[in-house]
C-alpha positions as CSV (number, residue, x, y, z in Angstrom):
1,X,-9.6,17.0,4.8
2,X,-7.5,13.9,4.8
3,X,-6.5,11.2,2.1
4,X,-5.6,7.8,2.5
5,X,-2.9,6.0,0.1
6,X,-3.2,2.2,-0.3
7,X,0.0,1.2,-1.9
8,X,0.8,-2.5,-3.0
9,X,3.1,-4.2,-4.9
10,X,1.7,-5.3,-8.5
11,X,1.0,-8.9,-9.0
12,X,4.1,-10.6,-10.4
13,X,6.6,-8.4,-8.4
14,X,8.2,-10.8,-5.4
15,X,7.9,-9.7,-2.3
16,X,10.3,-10.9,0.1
17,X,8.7,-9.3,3.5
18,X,5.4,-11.2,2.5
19,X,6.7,-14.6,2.4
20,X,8.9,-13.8,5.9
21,X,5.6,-13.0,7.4
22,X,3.9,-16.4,5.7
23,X,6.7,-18.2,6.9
24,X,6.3,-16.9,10.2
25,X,2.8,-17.5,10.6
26,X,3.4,-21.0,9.4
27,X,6.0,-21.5,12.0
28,X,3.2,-20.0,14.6
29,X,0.8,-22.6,14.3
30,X,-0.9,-20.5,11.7
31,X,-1.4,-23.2,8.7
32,X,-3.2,-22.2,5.4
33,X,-1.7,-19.4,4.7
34,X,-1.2,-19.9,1.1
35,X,0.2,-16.5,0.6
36,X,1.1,-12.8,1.8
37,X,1.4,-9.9,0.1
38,X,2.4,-6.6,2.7
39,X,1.8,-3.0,1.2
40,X,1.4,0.4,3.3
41,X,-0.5,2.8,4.3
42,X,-0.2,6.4,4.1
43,X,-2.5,9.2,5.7
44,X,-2.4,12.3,4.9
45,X,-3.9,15.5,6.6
46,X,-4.5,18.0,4.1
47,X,-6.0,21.7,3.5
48,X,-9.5,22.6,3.2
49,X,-9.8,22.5,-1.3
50,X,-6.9,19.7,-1.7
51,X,-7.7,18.2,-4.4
52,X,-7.8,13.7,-5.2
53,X,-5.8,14.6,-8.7
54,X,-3.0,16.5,-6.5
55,X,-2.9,13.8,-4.0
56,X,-2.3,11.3,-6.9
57,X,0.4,13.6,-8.4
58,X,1.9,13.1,-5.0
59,X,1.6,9.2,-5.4
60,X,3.3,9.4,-9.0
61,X,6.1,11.4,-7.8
62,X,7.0,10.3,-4.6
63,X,4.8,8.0,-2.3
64,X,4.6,5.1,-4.9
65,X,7.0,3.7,-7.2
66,X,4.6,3.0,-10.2
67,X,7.2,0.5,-11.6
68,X,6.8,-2.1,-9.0
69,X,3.9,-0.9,-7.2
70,X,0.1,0.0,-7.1
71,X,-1.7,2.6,-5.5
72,X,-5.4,3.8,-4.2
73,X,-6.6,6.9,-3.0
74,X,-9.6,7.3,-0.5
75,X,-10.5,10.8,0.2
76,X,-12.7,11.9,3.0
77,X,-13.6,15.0,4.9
């Protein structure tokens, strides 16, 4: 079984790596890149009967911080 964790950082929260990689992508030749907002991605490999409510205890206690940041969770066997 395996989960994947989308984790972003809420609207309204600045993020600094986002507008180094705008910036860098401007300075690349890349125009119209209004904006750039960089999250991760976590995968896990779990046991056969893990459950998607354990895997988001795991995002509220440690993968995410739910103050600054969002978080999905895609399961799939």
């Amino acid at each position: 079984m395996k989960a994947r964790v989308h984790v972003m950082l809420k609207n309204g929260v600045l993020d600094p790596q986002g507008e180094a990689v705008r910036h860098a992508l401007g300075a690349m030749g890349f125009d119209g890149v209004e904006g750039v907002r960089q999250g991760k991605v976590i995968e896990l490999d779990l046991a056969e009967g893990a459950t998607e409510a354990q895997v988001t205890e795991m995002c509220e206690r440690l993968l995410a911080n739910t103050v600054i940041e969002n978080y999905t969770v895609e399961m799939s066997a």
